[in-house]
C-alpha positions, 0 to 999 in steps of 0.5 A, spaced: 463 858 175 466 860 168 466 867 165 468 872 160 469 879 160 470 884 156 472 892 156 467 897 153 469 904 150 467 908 156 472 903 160 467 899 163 467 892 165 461 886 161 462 879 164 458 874 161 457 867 164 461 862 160 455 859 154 451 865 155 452 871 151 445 874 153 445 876 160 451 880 162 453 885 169 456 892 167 461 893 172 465 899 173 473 898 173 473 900 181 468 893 182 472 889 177 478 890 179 475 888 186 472 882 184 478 879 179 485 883 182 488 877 177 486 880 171 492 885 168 489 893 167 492 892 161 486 887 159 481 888 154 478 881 155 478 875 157 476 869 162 477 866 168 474 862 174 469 867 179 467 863 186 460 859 186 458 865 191 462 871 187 457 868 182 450 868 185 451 875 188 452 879 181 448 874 177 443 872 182 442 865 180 444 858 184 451 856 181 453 849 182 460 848 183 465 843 179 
């Protein structure tokens, strides 16, 4: 699954599934960096791939891969 990401001032972490800017997950910079270890501490925003089962745990929702 696609998704994007961005910092927020306080220096935590929205990322949204990619075509929805609706519903989002606020993660705190420990738990980002958990989930995407490739993404530079430098970045401010983004996107990337998440696994299927990587997806469904923080959007809780069935995600078919591609």
């Amino acid at each position: 699954m696609n998704v994007y990401y961005k910092k927020t001032v306080v220096g935590w972490w929205n990322i949204y599934p990619a075509g929805s800017d609706a519903q989002f997950v606020n993660l705190s910079p420990e738990e980002f960096f958990t989930i995407l270890p490739q993404v530079s501490r430098k970045a401010f925003a983004g996107c990337t791939e998440i696994k299927p089962k990587v997806a469904q745990e923080l959007f809780g929702e069935e995600v078919r891969s591609a």
